[in-house]
C-alpha positions as a Markdown table, in Angstrom:
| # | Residue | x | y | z |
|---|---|---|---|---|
| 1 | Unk | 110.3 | 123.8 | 109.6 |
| 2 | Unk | 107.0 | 124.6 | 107.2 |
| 3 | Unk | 106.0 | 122.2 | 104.9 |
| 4 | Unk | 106.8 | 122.7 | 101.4 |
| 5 | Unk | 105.0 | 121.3 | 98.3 |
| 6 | Unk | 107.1 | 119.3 | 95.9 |
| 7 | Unk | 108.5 | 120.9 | 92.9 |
| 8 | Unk | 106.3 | 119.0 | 90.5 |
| 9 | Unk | 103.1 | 119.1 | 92.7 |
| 10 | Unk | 100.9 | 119.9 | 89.4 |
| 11 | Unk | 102.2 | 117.2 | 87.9 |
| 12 | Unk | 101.6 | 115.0 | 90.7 |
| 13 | Unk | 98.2 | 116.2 | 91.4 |
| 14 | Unk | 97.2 | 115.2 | 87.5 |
| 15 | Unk | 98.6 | 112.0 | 87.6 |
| 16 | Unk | 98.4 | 110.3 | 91.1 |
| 17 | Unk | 95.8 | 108.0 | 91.7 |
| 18 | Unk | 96.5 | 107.7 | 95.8 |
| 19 | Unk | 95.2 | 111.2 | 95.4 |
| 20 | Unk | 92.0 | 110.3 | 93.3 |
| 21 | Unk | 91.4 | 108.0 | 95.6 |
| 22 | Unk | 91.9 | 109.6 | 98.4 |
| 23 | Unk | 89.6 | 112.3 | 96.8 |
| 24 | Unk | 87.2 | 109.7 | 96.1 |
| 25 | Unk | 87.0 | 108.2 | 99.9 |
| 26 | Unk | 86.8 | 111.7 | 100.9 |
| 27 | Unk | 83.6 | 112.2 | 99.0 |
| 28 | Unk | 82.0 | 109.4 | 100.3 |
| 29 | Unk | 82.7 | 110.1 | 104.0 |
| 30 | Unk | 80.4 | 113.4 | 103.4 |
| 31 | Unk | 78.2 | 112.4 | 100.8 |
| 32 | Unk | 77.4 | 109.6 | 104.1 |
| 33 | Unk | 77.6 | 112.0 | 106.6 |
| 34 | Unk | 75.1 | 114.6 | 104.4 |
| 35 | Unk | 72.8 | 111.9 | 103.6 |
| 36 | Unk | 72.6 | 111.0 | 107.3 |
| 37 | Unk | 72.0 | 114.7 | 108.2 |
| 38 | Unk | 68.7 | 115.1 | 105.7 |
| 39 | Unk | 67.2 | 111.5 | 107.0 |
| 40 | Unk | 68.2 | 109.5 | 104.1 |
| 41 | Unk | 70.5 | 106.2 | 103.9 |
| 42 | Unk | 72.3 | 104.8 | 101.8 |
| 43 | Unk | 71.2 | 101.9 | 100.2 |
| 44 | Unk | 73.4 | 99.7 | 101.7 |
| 45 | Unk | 74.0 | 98.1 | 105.5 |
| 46 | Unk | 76.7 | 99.6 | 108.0 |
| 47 | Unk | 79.3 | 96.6 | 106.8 |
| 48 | Unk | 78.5 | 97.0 | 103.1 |
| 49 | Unk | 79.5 | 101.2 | 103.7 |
| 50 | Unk | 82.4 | 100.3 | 105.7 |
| 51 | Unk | 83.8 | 97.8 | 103.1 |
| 52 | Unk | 83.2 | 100.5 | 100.5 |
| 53 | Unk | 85.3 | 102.8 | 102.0 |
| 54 | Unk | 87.8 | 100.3 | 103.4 |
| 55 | Unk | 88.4 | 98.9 | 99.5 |
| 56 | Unk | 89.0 | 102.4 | 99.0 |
| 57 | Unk | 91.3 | 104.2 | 101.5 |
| 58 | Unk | 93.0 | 100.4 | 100.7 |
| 59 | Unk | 93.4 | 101.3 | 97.2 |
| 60 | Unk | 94.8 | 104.3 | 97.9 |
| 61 | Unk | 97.3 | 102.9 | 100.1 |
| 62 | Unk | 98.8 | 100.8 | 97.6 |
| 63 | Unk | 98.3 | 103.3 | 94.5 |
| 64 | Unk | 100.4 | 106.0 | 96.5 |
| 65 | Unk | 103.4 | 102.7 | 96.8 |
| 66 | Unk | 102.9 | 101.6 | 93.3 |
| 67 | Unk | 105.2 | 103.7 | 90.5 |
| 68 | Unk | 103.5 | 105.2 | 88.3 |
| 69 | Unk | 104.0 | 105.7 | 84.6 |
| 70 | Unk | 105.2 | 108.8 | 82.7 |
| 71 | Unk | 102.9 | 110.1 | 80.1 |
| 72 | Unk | 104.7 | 112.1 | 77.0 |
């Protein structure tokens, strides 16, 4: 069976914030792994990073559970 998109799924994309978040965590992961490739680090230690993107993915977790208002 393929995988289908739900009917609203441009609604959903404008309105979730699991996704943003998920967006958001994914953005970190390379902008870490890029600045890692040129040399550079982040200004932060291994558990500060990791806590970032824990607090994130976590976020996302609970936004994608939470309902979410309708806007008119």
């Amino acid at each position: 069976m393929m995988p289908r998109l739900v009917p609203n799924w441009r609604e959903v994309l404008a309105r979730a914030w699991s996704l943003r978040l998920i967006a958001l965590a994914a953005l970190l992961s390379g902008a870490e792994a890029a600045l890692y490739l040129v040399g550079y680090r982040l200004p932060l230690s291994d558990l500060q990073k990791a806590l970032v993107f824990f607090v994130i993915a976590a976020a996302a977790f609970v936004a994608r559970l939470l309902a979410q208002k309708r806007r008119a």
